[in-house]
C-alpha positions in Angstrom: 102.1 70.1 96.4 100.5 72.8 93.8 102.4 75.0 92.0 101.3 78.4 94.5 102.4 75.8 97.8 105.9 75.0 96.4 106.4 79.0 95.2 105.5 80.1 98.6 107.3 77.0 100.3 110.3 78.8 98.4 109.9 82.4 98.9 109.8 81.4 103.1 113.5 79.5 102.7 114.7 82.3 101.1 113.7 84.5 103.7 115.4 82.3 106.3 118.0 82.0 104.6 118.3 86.3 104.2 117.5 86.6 107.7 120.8 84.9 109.1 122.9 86.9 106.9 121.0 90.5 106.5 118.8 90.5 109.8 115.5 90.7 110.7 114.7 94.4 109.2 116.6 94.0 105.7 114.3 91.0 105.5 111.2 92.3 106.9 111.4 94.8 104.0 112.5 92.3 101.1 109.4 90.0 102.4 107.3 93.6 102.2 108.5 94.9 99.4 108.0 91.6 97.4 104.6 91.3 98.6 103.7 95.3 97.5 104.9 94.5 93.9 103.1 91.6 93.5 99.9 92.9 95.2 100.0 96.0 93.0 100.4 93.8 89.4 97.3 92.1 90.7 95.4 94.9 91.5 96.4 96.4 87.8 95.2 93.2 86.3 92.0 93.1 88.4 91.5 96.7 87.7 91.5 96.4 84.1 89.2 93.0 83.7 86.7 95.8 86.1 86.8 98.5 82.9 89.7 100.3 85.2 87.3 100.3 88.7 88.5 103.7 90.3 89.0 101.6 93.8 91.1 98.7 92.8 93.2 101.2 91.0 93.8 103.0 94.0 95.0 100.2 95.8 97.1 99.4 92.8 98.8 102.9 93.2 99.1 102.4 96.8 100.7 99.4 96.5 103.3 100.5 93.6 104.0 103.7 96.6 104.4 100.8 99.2 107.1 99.1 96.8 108.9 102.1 96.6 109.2 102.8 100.1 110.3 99.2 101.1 113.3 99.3 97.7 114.4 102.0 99.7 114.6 101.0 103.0 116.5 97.9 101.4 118.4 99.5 99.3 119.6 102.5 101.8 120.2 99.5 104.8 123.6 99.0 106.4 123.8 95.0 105.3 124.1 96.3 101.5 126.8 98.9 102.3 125.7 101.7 99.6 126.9 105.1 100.5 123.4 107.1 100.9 123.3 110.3 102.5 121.6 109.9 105.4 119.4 113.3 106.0 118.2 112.5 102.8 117.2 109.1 103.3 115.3 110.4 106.0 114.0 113.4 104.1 112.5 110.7 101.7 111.3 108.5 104.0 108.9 110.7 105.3 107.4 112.1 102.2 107.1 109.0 101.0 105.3 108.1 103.7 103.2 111.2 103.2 102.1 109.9 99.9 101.1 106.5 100.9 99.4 108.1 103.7 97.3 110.5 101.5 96.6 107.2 99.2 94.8 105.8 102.0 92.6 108.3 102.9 91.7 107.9 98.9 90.6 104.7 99.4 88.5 104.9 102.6 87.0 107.5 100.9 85.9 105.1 98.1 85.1 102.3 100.5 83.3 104.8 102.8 81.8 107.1 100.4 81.3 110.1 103.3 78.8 112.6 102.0 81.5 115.7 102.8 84.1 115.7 99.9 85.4 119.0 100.6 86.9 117.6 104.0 88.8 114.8 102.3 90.0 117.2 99.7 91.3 119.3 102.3 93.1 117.0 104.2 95.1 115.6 101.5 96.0 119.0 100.2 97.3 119.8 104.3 99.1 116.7 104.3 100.4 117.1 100.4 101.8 120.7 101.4 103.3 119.4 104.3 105.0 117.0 102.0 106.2 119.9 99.7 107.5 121.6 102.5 109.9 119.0 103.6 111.3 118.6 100.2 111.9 122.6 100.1 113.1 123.3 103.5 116.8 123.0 103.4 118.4 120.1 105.5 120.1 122.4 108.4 116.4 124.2 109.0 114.5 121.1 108.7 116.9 118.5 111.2 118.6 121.7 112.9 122.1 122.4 112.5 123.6 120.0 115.1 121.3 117.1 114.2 122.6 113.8 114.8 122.2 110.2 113.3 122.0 106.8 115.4 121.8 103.2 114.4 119.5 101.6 116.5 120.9 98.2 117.7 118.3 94.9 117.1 119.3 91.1 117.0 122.0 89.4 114.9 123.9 92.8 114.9 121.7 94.7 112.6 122.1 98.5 112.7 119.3 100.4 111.6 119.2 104.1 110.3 117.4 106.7 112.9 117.0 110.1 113.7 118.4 111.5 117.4 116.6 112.6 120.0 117.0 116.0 119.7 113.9 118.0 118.8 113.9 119.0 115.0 111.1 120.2 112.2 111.2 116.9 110.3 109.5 115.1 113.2 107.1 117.9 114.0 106.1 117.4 110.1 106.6 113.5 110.9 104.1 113.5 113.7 101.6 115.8 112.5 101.0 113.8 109.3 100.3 110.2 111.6 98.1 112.5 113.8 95.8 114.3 111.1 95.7 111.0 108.9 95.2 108.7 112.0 92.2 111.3 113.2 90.7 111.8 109.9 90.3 108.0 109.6 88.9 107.6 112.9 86.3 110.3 111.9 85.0 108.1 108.6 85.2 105.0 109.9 82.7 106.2 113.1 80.4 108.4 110.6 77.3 105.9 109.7 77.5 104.6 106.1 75.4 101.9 104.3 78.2 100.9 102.2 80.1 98.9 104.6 78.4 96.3 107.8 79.8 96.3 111.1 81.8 93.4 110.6 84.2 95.3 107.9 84.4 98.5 110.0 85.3 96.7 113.0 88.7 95.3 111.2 89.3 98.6 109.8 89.1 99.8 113.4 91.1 97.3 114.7 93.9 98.0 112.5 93.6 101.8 112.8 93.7 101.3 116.5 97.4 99.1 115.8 98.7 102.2 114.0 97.6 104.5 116.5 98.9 102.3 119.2 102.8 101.9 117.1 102.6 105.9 116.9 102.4 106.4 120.5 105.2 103.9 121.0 107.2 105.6 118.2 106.9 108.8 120.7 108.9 106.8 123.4 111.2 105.7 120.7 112.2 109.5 119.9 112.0 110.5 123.6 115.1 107.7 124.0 113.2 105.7 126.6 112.5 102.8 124.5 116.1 101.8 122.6 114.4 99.7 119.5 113.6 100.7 116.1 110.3 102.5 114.9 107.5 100.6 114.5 105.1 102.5 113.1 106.3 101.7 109.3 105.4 98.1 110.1 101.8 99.1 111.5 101.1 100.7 108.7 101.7 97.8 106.4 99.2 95.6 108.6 96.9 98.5 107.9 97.7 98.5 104.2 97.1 94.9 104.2 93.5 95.4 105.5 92.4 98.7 103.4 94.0 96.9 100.1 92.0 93.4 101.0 88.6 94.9 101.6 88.2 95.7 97.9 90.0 92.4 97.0 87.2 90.3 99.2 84.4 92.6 98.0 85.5 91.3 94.7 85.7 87.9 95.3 82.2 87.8 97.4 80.1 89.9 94.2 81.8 86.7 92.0 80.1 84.5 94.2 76.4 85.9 94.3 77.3 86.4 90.5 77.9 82.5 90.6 75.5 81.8 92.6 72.8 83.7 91.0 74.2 82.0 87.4 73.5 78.4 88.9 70.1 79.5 90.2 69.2 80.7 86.3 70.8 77.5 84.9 68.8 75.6 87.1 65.4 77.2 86.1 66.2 77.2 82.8 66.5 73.3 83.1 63.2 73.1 84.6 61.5 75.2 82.3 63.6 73.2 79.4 62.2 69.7 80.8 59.4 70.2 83.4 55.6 68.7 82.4 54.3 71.8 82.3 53.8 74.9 79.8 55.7 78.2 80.4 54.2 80.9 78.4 55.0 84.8 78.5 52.9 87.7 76.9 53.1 90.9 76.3 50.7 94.0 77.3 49.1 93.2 74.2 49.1 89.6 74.3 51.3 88.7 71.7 53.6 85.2 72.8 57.4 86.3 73.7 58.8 83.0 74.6 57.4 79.6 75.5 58.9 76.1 76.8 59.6 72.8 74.6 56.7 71.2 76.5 54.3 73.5 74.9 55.1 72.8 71.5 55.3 68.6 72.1 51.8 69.1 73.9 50.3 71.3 71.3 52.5 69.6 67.9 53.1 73.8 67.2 56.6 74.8 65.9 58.5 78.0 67.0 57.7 80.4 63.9 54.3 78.9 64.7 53.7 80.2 68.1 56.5 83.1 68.8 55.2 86.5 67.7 51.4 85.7 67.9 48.5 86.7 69.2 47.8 84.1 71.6 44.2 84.9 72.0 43.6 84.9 68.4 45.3 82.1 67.3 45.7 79.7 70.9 42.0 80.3 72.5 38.4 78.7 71.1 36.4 81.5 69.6 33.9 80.7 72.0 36.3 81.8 75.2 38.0 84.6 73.1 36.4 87.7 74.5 36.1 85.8 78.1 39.8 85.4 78.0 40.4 88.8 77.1 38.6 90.0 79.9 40.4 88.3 82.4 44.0 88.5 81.0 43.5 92.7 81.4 42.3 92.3 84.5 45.8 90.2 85.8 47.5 93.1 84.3 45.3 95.8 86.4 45.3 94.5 88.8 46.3 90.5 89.3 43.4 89.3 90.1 43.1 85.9 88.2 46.3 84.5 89.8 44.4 80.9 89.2 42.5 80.1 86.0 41.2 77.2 84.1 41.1 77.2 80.3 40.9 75.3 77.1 43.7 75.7 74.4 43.8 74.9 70.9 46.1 72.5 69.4 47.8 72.1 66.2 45.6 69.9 64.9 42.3 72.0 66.5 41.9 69.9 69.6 41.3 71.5 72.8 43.0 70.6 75.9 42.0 71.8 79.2 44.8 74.2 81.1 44.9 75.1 84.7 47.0 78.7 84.9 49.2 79.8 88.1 49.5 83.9 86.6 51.2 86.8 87.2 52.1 90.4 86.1 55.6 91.4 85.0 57.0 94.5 85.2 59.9 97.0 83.9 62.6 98.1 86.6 60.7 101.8 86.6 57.4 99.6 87.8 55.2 99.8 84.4 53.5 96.8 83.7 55.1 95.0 80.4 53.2 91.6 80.2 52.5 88.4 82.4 54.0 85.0 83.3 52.3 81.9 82.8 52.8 78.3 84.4 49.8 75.8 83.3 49.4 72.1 84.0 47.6 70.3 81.4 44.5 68.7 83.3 42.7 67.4 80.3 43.1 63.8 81.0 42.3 64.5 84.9 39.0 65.8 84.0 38.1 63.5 81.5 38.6 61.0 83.7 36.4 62.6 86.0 33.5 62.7 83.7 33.7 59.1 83.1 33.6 58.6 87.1 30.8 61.1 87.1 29.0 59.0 84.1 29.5 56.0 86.1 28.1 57.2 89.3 24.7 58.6 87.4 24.5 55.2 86.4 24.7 53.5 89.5 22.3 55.6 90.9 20.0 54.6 87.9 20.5 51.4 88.5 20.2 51.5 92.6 16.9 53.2 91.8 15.6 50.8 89.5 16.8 48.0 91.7 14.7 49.4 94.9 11.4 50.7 92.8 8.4 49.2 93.3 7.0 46.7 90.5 5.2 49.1 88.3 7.0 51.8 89.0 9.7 53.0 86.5 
């Protein structure tokens, strides 16, 4: 068992355990609240090794908010026993909830990237000065002057802290925030963008349409039809979950094209390192930038001998200088020797016979820079060919000195 199975294998007991004697909420929120801390010092650390990426800090910042709201939930719950007061627990509960709720729109706005800023910008500022007002209005305006508390009853005789029925200001303020946030979202995620595929905005659907669905049940909640606890906190971590991961999987799929594109340039640098054939590259003016280890064992040249010079001048007979010339500006004109055959010189003043596969390079603006060469050393090939050639002539010498007529030569 690795060391992550066993901590996890841990962490589950422990939640068992805290279940039998807290209850199913007190632990819900421990298990949250643990998971939010340790999301957010991962999302720090991420952040930072991405030179502080605006997005993953977000989601950091979102998560340390998350914390917060689930420390005090536990620490405000009946199983504890801590004298809190109770409007005020309330009071918090929703402007915390505020915050994290304008934290998300933050980050589908980064995921998203909407062309209209000045919308986002105004819905956070609505839901901010909602979130003002609730800490301002005083406590008999904002849950009325006979407000009421109730614990709401769930298994293994856990109360939990709720609002009564009766109509007040601090759930209008409570319901308009789910409603503007959970329409606003709605709104980005069907607007067409290029920065996410279908797949990604279908989960973010999905777990919009949970926290949408937990809202309207909420409503029965508050009406006293349904007799359970709200739900809608617990959506919205399933939601948090999803907005927080996308970034996190973005990351961990651009490693693996990174990866993968790494192998694919270690693995042509091997075959340029060891294949049987000569890799040379030029620039405009024909001077040698780099060139494979096979050139230099074919040729008996050395490095300082070879990088930095004019490869026409110094690489090509005289008598195919000009020729060469020719046809190397016309690859960079217009590509149109992508084949060619021709001798080089060798260290010693040899020639050996090259066939080229060519090819244009250019700068990421589109300006032609140099060319590319690949070239197979066909020396041998075509000397062996001669010699078949030679033979041949003379077998037909021979064929016609065998069938002449005496006399006749």
């Amino acid at each position: 068992m690795t060391g992550f199975s066993l901590t996890l294998y841990c962490f589950c007991r422990l939640l068992s355990v805290l279940k039998i004697y807290m209850g199913v909420v007190s632990t819900l929120n421990i298990a949250f609240a643990s998971f939010t801390l340790f999301a957010a010092l991962l999302q720090i650390f991420v952040s930072y090794r991405k030179q502080r990426d605006l997005l993953t800090l977000s989601c950091a910042v979102l998560s340390c908010l998350a914390f917060v709201h689930f420390c005090l939930m536990i620490l405000c719950d009946a199983p504890f026993g801590l004298s809190c007061p109770l409007f005020l627990l309330l009071k918090y509960q929703v402007v915390i909830s505020q915050v994290v709720e304008i934290m998300m729109l933050v980050i589908l706005y980064l995921i998203i990237r909407p062309p209209n800023k000045i919308f986002v910008f105004l819905t956070c500022l609505v839901i901010f000065i909602f979130m003002i007002m609730v800490m301002v209005i005083p406590d008999p305006v904002l849950f009325g002057d006979n407000a009421t508390v109730r614990y709401a009853e769930v298994p293994v005789t856990e109360k939990v802290l709720m609002i009564g029925t009766d109509f007040t200001v601090w759930r209008i303020f409570k319901d308009l925030t789910a409603v503007i946030f959970i329409s606003v979202s709605f709104i980005f995620l069907f607007k067409k963008s290029d920065r996410i595929n279908t797949r990604t905005r279908s989960v973010l659907l999905t777990g919009l349409g949970i926290t949408l669905l937990s809202a309207i049940y909420d409503q029965f909640v508050d009406l006293g039809l349904f007799h359970t606890v709200y739900i809608f906190p617990f959506a919205f971590f399933i939601y948090y979950l999803i907005l927080t991961n996308i970034p996190f999987f973005g990351i961990i799929n651009e490693s693996i094209k990174r990866n993968r594109a790494d192998n694919q340039q270690d693995n042509l640098q091997h075959l340029l390192n060891h294949g049987d054939f000569i890799f040379i590259q030029l620039d405009r003016m024909g001077i040698v930038e780099k060139v494979n280890p096979y050139f230099y064992a074919l040729t008996g040249y050395h490095e300082e001998e070879v990088i930095g010079k004019d490869w026409f001048e110094f690489f090509i007979p005289k008598k195919d200088f000009y020729k060469l010339q020719g046809a190397f500006v016309e690859v960079l004109d217009s590509e149109f020797h992508p084949l060619y055959m021709n001798p080089v010189l060798t260290k010693n003043k040899g020639e050996i016979m090259i066939r080229w596969v060519n090819v244009r390079t250019a700068d990421r603006s589109g300006k032609t820079k140099g060319s590319l060469s690949i070239g197979i050393d066909i020396t041998d090939i075509i000397r062996d060919n001669e010699k078949i050639q030679a033979k041949l002539k003379e077998a037909e010498m021979l064929i016609a000195r065998l069938t002449s007529k005496p006399g006749q030569d």
